[in-house]
C-alpha positions in Angstrom: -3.6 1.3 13.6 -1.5 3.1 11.1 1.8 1.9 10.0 4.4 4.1 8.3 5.8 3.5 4.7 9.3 2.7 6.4 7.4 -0.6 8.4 6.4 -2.1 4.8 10.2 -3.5 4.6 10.4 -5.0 8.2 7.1 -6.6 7.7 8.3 -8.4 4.4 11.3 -9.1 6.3 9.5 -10.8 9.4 6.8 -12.4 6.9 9.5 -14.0 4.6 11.5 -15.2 7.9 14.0 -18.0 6.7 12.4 -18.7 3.2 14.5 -17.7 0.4 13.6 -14.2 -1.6 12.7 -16.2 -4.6 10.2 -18.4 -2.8 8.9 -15.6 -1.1 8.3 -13.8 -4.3 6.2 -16.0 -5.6 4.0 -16.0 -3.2 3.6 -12.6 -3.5 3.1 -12.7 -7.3 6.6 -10.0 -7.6 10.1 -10.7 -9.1 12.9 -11.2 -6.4 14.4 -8.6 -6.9 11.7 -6.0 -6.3 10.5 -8.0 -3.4 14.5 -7.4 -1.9 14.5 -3.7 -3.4 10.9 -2.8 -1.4 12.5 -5.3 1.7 15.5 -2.8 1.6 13.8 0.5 2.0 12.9 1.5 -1.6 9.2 2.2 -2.2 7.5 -0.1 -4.4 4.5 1.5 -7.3 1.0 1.4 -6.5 0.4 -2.0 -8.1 3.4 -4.1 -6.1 2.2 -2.0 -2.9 -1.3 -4.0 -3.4 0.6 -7.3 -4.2 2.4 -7.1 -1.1 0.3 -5.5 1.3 -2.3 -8.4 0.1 0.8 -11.5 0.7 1.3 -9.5 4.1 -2.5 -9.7 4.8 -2.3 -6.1 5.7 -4.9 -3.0 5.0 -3.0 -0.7 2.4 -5.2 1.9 4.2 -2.8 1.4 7.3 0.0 2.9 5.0 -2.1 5.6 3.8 -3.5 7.2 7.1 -7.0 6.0 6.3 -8.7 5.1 9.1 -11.3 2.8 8.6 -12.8 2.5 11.5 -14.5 5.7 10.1 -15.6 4.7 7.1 -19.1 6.2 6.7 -17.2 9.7 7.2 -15.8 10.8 3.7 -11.7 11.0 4.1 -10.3 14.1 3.6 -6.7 12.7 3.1 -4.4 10.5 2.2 -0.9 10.6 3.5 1.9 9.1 1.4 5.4 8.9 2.5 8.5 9.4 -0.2 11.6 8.8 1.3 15.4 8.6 0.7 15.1 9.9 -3.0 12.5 12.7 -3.9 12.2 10.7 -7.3 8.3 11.8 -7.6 7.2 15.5 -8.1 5.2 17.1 -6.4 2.5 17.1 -9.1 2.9 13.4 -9.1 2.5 13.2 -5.9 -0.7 15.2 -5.2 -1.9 13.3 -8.4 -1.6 9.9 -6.8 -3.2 10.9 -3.8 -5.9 12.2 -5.6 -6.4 9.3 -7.7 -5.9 6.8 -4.6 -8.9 9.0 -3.0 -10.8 8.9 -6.3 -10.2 4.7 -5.9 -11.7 5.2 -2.3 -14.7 7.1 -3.3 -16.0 4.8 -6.4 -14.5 1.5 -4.1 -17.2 3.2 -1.3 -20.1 3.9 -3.7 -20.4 0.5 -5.4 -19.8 -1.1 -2.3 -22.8 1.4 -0.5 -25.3 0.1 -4.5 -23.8 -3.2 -4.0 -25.5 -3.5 0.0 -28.3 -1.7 -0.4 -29.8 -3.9 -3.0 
């Protein structure tokens, strides 16, 4: 299933539910107010992305347009959303997907040494 950048807030939203923003920070190991900033539409950098996508207990792959039920094909892409404020090049961008698929392929390899052993 693949989830678009704009669902990341309305998850956090349902997850947290009636606990406070603080409370729910913690638990996601992020300050309040970037937990409220990312609940309110703004996209969060590829480190808080993890935090929160691991607190949501949901594959950051589902974000990306990786689908993993594929996984012994190599993937060609990864899609990444920027929305509201182009605040990221497009050099930046294209870099950060190719580092993110560059994180896929080593993740892939090490995990292929790690199982056949």
């Amino acid at each position: 299933m693949s989830l678009s950048i704009e669902e990341l807030g309305r998850l956090i939203t349902r997850r947290r539910g009636s606990q406070g923003i603080r409370s729910a920070a913690t638990q996601a190991d992020v300050s309040p107010a970037t937990l409220s900033r990312v609940e309110n539409g703004h996209l969060p950098d590829l480190a808080t992305f993890a935090k929160i996508c691991r607190w949501l207990d949901v594959d950051p792959a589902q974000f990306l347009g990786i689908d993993r039920t594929r996984a012994e094909e190599p993937v060609e892409r990864a899609v990444v959303h920027f929305r509201k404020k182009a605040t990221v090049s497009v050099e930046t961008a294209n870099s950060l997907g190719a580092m993110i698929l560059a994180a896929q392929r080593a993740r892939k390899a090490r995990s292929d040494l790690i199982g056949s052993s």
